[in-house]
C-alpha positions in Angstrom: 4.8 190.5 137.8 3.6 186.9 137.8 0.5 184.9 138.5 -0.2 183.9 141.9 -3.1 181.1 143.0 -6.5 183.0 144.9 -9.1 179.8 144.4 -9.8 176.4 143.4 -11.9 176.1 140.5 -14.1 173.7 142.7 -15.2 176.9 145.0 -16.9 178.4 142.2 -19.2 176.4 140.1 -20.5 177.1 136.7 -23.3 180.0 137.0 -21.6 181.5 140.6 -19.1 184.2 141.5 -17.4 184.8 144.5 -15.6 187.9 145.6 -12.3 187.6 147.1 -10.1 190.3 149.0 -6.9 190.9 147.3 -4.6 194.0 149.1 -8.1 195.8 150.6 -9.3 195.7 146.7 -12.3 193.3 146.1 -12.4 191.0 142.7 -15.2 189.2 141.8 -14.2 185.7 140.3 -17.5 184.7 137.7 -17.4 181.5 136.3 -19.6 181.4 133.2 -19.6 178.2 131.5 -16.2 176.7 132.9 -14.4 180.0 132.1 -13.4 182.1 134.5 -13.6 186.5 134.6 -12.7 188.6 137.2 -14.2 192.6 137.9 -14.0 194.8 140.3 -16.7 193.9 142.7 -17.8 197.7 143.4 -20.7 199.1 140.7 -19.1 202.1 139.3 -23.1 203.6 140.1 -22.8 203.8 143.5 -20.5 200.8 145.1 -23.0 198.4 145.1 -21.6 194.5 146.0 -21.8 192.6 142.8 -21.2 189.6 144.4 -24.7 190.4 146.2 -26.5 190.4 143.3 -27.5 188.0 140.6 -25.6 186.3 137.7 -27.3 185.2 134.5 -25.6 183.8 131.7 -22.6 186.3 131.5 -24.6 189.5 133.3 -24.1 190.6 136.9 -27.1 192.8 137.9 -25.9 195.4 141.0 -28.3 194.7 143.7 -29.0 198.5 144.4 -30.0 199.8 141.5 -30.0 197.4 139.0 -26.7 198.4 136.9 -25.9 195.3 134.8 -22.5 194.4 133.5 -21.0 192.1 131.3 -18.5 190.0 133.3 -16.5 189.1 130.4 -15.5 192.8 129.1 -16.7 195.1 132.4 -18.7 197.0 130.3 -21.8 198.6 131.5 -25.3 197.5 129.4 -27.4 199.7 131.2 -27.7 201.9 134.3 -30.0 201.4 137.3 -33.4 201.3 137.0 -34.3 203.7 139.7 -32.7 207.1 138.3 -32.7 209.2 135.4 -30.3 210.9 133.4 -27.7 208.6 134.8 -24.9 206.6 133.5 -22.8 203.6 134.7 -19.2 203.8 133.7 -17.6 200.1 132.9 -16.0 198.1 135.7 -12.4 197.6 135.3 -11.7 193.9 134.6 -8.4 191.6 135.7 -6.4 189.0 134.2 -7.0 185.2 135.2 -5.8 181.9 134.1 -6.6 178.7 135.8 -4.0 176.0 135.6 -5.6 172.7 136.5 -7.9 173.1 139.6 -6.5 176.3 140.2 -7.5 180.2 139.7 -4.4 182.7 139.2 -4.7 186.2 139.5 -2.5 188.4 138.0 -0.5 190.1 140.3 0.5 193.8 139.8 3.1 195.3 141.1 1.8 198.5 142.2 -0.8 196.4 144.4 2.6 195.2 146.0 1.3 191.8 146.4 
């Protein structure tokens, strides 16, 4: 298991995510204040695209029902707005480290990559 290089740090600015494909699983890379998270794009609600939705400060709101998430722990702070008696489970979050103008993922083995 070792780190391997999936962006530059200049393709995500401070403020902006990108997602990025990584063995058919997407990540969302969040850069909040020069630091760098990375969650599983998918809203545990319903699958929503994170990366479609907005980003402020260190919350990503789901663009379908309004499930937001903090970026930096993948846990859910509230559910979507549309529905009651419904929860949002957490987001599962992956390791990063950047290592001058590079962004390394941790790769797991059982992704095979």
């Amino acid at each position: 298991m070792s780190f391997v290089k999936i962006a530059e740090t200049s393709e995500i600015p401070a403020g902006k995510m990108k997602m990025i494909k990584i063995q058919n699983k997407e990540v969302l890379i969040v850069n909040v204040d020069g630091h760098f998270y990375a969650i599983a794009n998918r809203c545990s609600h319903k699958g929503g695209d994170l990366s479609k939705g907005t980003l402020e400060s260190n919350i990503v709101t789901c663009p379908v029902h309004g499930s937001r998430f903090d970026v930096t722990t993948g846990k859910s702070l509230s559910g979507p707005k549309r529905f009651y008696n419904t929860s949002t489970g957490d987001v599962v979050t992956y390791e990063l480290r950047t290592d001058g103008k590079n962004i390394l993922f941790y790769q797991r083995s059982s992704w095979g990559i």
